[in-house]
KOLMI-472467 format. One line per field, with one value per residue (C-alpha): residue in one letter; residue number from 1; x, y, z. Coordinates in steps of 0.5 Angstrom, whole numbers, m for minus. Layout:
BEGIN
residuo: c(A;...)
num: c(NUM;...)
c1: c(X;...)
c2: c(Y;...)
c3: c(Z;...)
***
This chain:
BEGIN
residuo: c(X;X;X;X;X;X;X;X;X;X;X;X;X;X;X;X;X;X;X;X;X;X;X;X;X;X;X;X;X;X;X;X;X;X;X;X;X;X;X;X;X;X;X;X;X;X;X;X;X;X;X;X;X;X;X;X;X;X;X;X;X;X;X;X;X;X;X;X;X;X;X;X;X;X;X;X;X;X;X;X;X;X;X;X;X;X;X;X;X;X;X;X;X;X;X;X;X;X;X;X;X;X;X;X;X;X;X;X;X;X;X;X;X;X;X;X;X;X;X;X;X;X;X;X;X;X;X;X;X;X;X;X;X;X;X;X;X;X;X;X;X;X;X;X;X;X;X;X;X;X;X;X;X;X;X;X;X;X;X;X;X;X;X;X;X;X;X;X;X;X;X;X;X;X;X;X;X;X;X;X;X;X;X;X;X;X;X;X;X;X;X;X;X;X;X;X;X;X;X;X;X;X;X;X;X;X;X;X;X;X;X;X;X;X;X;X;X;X;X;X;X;X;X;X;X;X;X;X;X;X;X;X;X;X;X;X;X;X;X;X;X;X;X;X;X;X;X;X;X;X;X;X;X;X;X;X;X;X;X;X;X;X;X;X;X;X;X;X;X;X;X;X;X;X;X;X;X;X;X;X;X;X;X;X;X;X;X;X;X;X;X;X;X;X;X;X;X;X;X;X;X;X;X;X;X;X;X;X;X;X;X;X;X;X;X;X;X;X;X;X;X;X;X;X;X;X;X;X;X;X;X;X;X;X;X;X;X;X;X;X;X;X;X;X;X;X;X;X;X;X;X;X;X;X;X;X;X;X;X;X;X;X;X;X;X;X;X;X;X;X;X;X;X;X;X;X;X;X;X;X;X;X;X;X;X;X;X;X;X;X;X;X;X;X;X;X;X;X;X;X;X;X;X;X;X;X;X;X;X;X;X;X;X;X;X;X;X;X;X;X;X;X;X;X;X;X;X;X;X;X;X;X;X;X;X;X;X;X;X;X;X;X;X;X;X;X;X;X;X;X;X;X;X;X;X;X;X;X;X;X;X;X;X;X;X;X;X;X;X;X;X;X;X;X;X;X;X;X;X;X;X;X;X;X;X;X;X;X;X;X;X;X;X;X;X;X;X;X;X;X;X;X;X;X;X;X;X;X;X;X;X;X;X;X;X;X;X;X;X;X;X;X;X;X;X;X;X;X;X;X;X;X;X;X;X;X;X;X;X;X;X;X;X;X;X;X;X;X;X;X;X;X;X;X;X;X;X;X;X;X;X;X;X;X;X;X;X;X;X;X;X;X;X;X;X;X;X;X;X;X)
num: c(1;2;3;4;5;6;7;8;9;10;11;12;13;14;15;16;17;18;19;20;21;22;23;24;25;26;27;28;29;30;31;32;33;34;35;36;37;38;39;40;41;42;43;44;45;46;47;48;49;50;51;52;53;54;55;56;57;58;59;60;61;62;63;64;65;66;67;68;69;70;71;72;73;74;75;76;77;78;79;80;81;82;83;84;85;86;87;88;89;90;91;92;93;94;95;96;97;98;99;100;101;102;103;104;105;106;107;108;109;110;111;112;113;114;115;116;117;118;119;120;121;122;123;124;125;126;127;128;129;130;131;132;133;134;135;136;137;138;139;140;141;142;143;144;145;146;147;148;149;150;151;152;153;154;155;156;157;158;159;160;161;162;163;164;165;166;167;168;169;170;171;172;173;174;175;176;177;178;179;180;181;182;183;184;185;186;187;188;189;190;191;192;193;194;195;196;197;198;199;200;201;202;203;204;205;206;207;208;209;210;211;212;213;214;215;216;217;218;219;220;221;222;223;224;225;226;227;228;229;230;231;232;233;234;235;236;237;238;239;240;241;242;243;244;245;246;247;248;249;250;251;252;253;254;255;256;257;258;259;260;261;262;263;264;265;266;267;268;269;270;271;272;273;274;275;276;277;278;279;280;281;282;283;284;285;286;287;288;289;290;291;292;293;294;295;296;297;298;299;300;301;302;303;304;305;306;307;308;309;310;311;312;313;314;315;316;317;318;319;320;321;322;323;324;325;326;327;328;329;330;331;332;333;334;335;336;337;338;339;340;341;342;343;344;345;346;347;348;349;350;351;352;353;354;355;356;357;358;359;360;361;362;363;364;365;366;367;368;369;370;371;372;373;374;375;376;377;378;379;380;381;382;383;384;385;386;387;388;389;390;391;392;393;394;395;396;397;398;399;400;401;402;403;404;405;406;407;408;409;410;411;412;413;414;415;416;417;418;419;420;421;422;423;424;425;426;427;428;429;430;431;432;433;434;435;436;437;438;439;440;441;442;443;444;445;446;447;448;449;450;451;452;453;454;455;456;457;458;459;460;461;462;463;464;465;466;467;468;469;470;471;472;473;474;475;476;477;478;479;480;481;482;483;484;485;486;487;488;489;490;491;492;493;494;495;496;497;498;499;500;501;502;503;504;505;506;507;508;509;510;511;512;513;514;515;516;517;518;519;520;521;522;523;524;525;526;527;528;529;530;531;532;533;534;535;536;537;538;539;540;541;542;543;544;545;546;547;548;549;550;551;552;553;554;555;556;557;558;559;560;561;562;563;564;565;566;567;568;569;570;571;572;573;574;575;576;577;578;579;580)
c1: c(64;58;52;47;46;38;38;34;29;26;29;25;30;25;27;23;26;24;25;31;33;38;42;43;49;48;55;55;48;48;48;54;53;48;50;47;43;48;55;56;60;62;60;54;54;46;42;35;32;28;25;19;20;20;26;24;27;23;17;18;11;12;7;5;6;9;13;10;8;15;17;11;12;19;16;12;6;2;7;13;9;7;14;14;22;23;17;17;15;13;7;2;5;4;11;12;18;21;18;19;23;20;13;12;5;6;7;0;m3;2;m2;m9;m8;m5;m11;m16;m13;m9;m14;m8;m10;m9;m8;m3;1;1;3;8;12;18;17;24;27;25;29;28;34;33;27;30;36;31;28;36;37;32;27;25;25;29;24;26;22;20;19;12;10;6;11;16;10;8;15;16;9;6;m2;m1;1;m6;m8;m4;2;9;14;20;24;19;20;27;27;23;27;33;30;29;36;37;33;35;43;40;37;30;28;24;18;11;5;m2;m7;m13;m20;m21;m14;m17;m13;m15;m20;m22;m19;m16;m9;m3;0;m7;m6;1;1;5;11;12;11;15;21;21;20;27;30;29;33;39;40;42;38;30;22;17;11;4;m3;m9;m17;m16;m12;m19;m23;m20;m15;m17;m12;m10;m7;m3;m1;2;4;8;11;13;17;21;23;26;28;26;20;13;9;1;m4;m9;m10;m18;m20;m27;m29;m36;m33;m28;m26;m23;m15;m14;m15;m11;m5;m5;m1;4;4;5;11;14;13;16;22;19;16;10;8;1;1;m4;m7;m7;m13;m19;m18;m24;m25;m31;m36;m40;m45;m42;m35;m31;m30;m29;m38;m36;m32;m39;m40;m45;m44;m38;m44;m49;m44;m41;m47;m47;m51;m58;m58;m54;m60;m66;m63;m62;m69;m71;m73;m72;m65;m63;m65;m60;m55;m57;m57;m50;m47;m50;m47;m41;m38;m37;m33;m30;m34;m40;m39;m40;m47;m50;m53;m56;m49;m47;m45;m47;m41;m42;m48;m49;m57;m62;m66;m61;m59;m58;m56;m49;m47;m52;m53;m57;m62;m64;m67;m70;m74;m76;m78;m81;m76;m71;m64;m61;m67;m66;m58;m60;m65;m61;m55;m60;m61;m54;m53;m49;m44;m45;m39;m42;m38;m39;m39;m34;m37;m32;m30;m33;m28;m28;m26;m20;m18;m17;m13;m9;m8;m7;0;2;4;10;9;4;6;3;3;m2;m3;m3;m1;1;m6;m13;m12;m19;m22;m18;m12;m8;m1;m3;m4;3;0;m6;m3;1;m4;m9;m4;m2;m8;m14;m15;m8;m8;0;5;9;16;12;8;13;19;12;12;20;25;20;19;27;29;24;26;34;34;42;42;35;29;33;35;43;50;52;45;42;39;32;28;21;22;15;10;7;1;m1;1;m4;m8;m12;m19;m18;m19;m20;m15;m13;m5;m4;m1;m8;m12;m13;m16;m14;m15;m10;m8;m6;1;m1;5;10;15;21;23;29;32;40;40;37;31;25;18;18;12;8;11;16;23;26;31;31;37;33;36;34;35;38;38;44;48;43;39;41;38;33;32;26;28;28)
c2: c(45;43;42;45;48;49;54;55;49;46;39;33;28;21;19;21;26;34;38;43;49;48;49;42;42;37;33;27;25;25;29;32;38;39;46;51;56;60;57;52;57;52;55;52;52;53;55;56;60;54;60;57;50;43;39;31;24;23;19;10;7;0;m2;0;m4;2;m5;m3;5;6;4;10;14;14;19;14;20;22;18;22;29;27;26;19;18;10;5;m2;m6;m13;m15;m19;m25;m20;m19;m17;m23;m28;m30;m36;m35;m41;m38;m32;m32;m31;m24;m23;m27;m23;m16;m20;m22;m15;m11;m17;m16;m10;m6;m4;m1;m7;m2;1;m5;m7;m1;3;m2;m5;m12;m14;m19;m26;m27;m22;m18;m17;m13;m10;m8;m5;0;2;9;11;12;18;15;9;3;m4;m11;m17;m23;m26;m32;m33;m31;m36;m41;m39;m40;m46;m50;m46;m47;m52;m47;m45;m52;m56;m57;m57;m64;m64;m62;m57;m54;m55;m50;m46;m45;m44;m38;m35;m36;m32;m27;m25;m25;m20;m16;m18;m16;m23;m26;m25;m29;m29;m34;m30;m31;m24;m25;m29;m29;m25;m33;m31;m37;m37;m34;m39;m37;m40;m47;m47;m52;m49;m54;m50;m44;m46;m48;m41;m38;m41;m39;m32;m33;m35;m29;m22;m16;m20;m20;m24;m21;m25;m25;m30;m29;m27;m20;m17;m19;m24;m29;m36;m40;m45;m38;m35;m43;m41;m34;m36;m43;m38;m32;m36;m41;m35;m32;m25;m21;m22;m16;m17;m11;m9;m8;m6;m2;0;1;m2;m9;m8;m17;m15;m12;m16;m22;m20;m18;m25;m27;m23;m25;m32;m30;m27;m33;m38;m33;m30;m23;m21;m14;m11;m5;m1;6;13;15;14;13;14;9;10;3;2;m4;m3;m5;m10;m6;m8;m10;m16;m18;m19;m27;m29;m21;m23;m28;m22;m17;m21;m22;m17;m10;m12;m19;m15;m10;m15;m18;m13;m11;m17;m15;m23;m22;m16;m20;m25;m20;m17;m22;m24;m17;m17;m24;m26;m29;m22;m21;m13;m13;m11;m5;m3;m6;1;4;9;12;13;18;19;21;21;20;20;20;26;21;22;30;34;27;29;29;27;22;16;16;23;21;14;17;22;17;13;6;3;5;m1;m1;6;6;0;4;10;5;3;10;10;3;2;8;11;13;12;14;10;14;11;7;8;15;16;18;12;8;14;13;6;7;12;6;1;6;5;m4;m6;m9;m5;m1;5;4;0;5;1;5;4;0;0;6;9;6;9;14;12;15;21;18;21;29;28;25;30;35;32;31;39;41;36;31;31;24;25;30;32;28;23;22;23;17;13;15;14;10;6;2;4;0;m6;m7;m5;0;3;10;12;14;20;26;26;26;21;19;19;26;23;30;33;40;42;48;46;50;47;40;37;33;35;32;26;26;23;25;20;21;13;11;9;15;11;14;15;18;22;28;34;35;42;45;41;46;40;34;31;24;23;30;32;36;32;36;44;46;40;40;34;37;31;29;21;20;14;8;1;m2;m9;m13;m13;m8;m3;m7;m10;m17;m14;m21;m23;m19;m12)
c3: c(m1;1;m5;m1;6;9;15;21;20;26;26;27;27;26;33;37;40;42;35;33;30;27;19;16;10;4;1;m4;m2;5;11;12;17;22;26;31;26;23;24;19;15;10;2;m2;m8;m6;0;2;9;11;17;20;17;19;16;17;14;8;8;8;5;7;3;m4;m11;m15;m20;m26;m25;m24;m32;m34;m28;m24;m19;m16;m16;m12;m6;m9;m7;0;2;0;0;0;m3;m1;m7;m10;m4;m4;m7;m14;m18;m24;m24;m26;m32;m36;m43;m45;m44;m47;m46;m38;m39;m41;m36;m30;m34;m34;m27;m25;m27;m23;m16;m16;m21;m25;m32;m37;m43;m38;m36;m45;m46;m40;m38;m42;m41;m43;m37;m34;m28;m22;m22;m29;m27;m22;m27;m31;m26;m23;m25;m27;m22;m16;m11;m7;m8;m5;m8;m5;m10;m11;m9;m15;m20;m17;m18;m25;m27;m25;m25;m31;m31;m26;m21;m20;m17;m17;m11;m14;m15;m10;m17;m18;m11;m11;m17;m14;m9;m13;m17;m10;m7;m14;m14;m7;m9;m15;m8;m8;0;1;0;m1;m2;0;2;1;m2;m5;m9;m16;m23;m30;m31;m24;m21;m14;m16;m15;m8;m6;m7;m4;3;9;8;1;5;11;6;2;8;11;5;6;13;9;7;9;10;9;10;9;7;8;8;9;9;17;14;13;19;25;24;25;30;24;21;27;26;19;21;27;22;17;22;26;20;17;23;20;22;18;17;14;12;14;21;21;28;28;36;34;33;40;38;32;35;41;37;31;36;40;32;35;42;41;35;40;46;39;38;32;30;26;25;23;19;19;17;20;16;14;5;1;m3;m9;m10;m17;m19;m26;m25;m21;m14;m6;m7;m12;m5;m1;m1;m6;m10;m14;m19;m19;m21;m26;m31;m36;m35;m38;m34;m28;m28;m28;m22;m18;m19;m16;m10;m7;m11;m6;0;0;m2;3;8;5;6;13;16;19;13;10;15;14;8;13;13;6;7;10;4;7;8;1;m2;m10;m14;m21;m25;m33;m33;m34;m29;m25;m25;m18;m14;m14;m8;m4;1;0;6;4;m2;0;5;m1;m5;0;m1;2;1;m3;m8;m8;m9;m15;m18;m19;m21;m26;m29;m31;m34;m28;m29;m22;m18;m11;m4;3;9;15;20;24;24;31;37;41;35;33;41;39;34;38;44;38;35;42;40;38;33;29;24;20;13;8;3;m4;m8;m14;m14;m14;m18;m19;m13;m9;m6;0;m2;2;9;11;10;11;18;20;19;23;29;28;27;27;33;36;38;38;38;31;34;36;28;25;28;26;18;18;23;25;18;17;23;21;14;17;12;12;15;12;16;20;20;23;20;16;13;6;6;4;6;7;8;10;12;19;18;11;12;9;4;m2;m4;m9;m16;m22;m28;m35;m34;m34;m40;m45;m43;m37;m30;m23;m17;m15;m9;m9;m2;1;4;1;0;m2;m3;m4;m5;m4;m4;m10;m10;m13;m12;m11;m8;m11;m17;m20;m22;m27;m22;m22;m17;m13;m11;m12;m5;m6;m1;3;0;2;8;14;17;23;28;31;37;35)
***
């Protein structure tokens, strides 16, 4: 008998090929029959007309940091919701584990840092997550059986550093014991199933105390020896970033790059890969990592998002401004000091300036204040700018957008919630993107989920996607879109019998409605654990969600299903060569 049997849905299978009608019968988690509409005659103990539906492989989001919001949310929300039926975990170089028993005060240190670089609530970290392991795969055993959705973890390099350096991770290069017991604890973390390892050389990544966070202050032969012992291992990646990620790579990063993919042997994916027609450098010069992977015999992925994803700035809270070269030391002052700078006309000119240089690499595009858009505001001074769009009420009072922004700022003690428009929502730079899909080795995904809660919401990308290729610009058809959101990132992470719709598969599945597949505007609700906010977004025309063939999400609603899987390393992903 089978447990579920969904009718006459139209069938994108994840490969690529032309859509089908077809009933698909569920048994034991997988997909057990797939059969011309009305012939599979075999009894069900449920069954759904999924007449004028499209029937998909659940959602792969190949980059998210859901490791803490799984303990106090196992439906990794909103991801769980948009179709998002396996998140890749553990990016960055950020993990919740290792952690030295000898040391109880690194779990705090973990939160603080948490909280600084991926702009996690720190009352959510404190008080929604058990914090009862020290080794990787007692992390991962604290997760098992009690998530939504299958969820697979790197190992942090900066975790593996703390454990075994201490305070002298930051700072300091480990002795040759401390890196062969660096080494140990990361053969041992990837035998409990971690996919691999993931680190960051970027210098917008700083700790809690603001200083450099630990993978920083690694040197390529730490790097090079890590990544080698991720290929001794079945079914595992590396994941990595530089400064480069963010603008264009210098040579001495490709260098890295190239060392760390064929040291392995296993392919490298890096987020994310900016595409602005205005700056027509940037892809060629972030792909040329790629290609000289491949002449080495290694591969390196570049992922990048299939949508624009609003992210909201402040002047009173750490935000992407604080990245600007030279801003981090204005916007770190207290409010009234803060204020008294920001008026200063000479003090806004070299903000200015810095904002504009080539220093400020991608964050340049955050200096056209003009284009912000004014979110919330607090003050009667500040009564009816809602909604409005700076140049609009610069020219009104006769100022310059930024003295304008700062001013209105300043009225609310620096609360305003502030909005930049896109630079790059412009036709050429979305046939860019179209063009840039088309590389081998570039990969839709970078959503942060999990991460820069109440700065932004990329979990939705997957709907939002599939509705501007049904109904907006078009640029690729549904089949093609939805291989992009599925089989591609299944076949990079070598993920066993996932990422599509055939006999035999895990029945990880999206039944949606193509006329209302879509993404609703962000908003910000306090459903963290601490009353604590985040930006969150509603799926429209979700009709399902199942994992493992259980139903999880009924028209954008959570069931309290938990039948997700902890992908461990071997067990559940295959090793994927650099030549695939």
């Amino acid at each position: 008998m089978l447990d579920h049997l969904i009718r006459a849905a139209t069938v994108v299978d994840g490969t690529g090929a032309p859509s089908y009608v077809a009933d698909v019968g569920l048994r034991d988690g997988r997909i057990a029959v797939i059969a011309e509409p009305g012939t599979a005659t075999e009894r069900a103990r449920s069954v759904e007309d999924a007449t004028g539906l499209v029937l998909a492989p659940g959602f792969v989001d190949p980059h998210t940091h859901y490791d803490a919001q799984l303990f106090w949310d196992p439906y990794a929300t909103p991801s769980l919701n948009h179709g998002v039926t396996t998140v890749v975990g553990g990016n960055c170089g950020f993990t919740l584990a290792p952690l030295n028993p000898k040391r109880p005060e690194d779990a705090d240190y973990t939160r603080r840092m948490m909280s600084k670089v991926e702009g996690m609530s720190l009352v959510a970290l404190e008080e929604g997550a058990p914090w009862n392991w020290h080794s990787f795969g007692e992390y991962l055993d604290a997760l098992d059986g009690r998530i939504a959705v299958n969820a697979g973890f790197m190992v942090g390099h900066c975790a593996l550093r703390r454990h075994v350096m201490g305070p002298d991770a930051i700072g300091g290069r480990p002795t040759a014991a401390q890196m062969d017991e660096m080494l140990r604890l990361f053969h041992e973390a990837m035998d409990a199933g971690a996919w691999g390892l993931s680190t960051t050389q970027s210098s917008t990544h700083s700790d809690g105390d603001g200083k450099p966070v630990a993978s920083r202050h690694a040197g390529p032969d730490e790097l090079i020896a890590l990544s080698r012992a991720v290929g001794e291992h079945e079914g595992t990646q590396i994941e990595a970033i530089v400064a480069g990620c963010l603008d264009r790579f210098s040579d001495e990063e490709i260098d890295l790059f190239v060392a760390m993919t064929t040291a392995a042997g296993r392919p490298l994916n890096w987020n994310v890969l900016t595409i602005d027609a205005a700056v027509p450098e940037r892809v060629p010069r972030q792909l040329q990592a790629s290609e000289r992977a491949r002449e080495a015999g290694g591969r390196i992925v570049a992922l990048t998002m299939p949508i624009l994803t609003p992210m909201n700035m402040s002047l009173g809270t750490f935000c992407a401004l604080n990245l600007i070269p030279g801003w981090g030391e204005i916007l770190g002052l207290p409010v009234p000091e803060r204020i008294a700078k920001l008026r200063d006309p000479a003090v806004r000119e070299e903000m200015l300036r810095r904002a504009h240089s080539p220093e400020a690499g991608v964050f340049r595009r955050l200096a056209t204040f003009e284009r912000y858009v004014i979110g919330d505001t607090y003050s009667p001074a500040n009564a009816g700018l809602t909604g409005r769009v700076v140049r609009d009420i610069a020219a009104e009072r006769g100022t310059d957008a930024f003295s304008c922004l700062v001013e209105i700022c300043a009225a609310d003690e620096l609360r305003t919630v502030l909005w930049p428009m896109p630079t790059d929502n412009d036709p050429a730079s979305w046939e860019l993107r179209r063009r840039t899909w088309e590389h081998p080795d570039v990969l839709l995904g970078g959503s942060d989920a999990g991460a820069h809660l109440d700065r932004m919401c990329g979990a939705p990308y997957t709907t939002r996607f599939l509705g501007d290729c049904l109904r907006g610009r078009r640029l690729v058809g549904l089949e093609q879109a939805v291989r992009m959101l599925t089989d591609d990132p299944a076949r990079l992470f070598g993920l066993r019998e996932r990422g599509r719709v055939a006999e035999g598969y895990h029945a990880d599945l999206v039944l949606f409605d193509p006329e209302r597949i879509d993404a609703g505007q962000a908003t910000l609700v306090h459903d963290l654990p601490g009353d604590s906010p985040r930006l969150d977004s509603r799926a429209m025309g979700v009709v399902s969600v199942r994992v493992g063939g259980v139903e999880t999400i009924r028209d954008d609603h959570v069931t309290g299903a938990l039948p997700g899987r902890l992908l461990r390393s071997g067990r559940d992903t295959r090793t994927v060569g650099t030549k695939e």
